[in-house]
N, C-alpha and C positions, 0 to 999 in steps of 0.2 A: 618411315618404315611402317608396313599394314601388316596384321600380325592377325593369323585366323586359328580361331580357336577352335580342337577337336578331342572327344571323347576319346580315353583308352580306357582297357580296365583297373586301372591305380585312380583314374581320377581326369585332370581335362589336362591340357599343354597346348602351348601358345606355338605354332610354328611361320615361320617369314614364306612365303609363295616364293618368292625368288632364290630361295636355298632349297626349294626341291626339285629331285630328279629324277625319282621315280616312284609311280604308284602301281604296288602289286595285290591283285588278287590273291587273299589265300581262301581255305577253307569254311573259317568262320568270320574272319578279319580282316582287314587289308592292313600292307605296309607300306610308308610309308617312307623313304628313302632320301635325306635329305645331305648334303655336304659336308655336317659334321657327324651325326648317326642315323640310325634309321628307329622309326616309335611304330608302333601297333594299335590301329585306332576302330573301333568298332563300327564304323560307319561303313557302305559299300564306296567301292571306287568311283562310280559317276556321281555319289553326292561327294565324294572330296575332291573330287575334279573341281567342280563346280563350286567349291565354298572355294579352294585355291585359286580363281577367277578363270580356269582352262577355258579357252574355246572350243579346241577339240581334243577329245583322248582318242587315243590308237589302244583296240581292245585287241591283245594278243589270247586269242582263244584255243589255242594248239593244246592237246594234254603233252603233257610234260611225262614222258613214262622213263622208266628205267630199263636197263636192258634191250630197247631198240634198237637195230641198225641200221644204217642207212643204205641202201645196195646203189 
């Protein structure tokens, strides 16, 4: 089992590559999204792709707004 360690704001945490499922962009943080919970790690999404061993990430850049509709 390979276990990659990443920075949150409480401190660092060990997570498995293979138990995660998704990496989200937030504001100042990204999340991380894994099979049992999800942690919040200060690092950007293409450096925790890349420490997770990704070869490619799919960057959803759409804003996300409220109140849209779609015609």
């Amino acid at each position: 089992m390979r276990l990659v360690k990443l920075s949150t704001p409480e401190g660092s945490i060990y997570i498995n590559p293979e138990h995660v499922v998704a990496i989200v962009k937030g504001l100042r943080d990204t999340k991380v999204e894994t099979v049992a919970s999800t942690h919040i790690v200060k690092d950007p999404p293409e450096v925790v792709a890349r420490l997770l061993g990704l070869e490619e990430i799919e960057l959803d850049v759409t804003p996300k707004a409220v109140g849209w509709k779609e015609d």
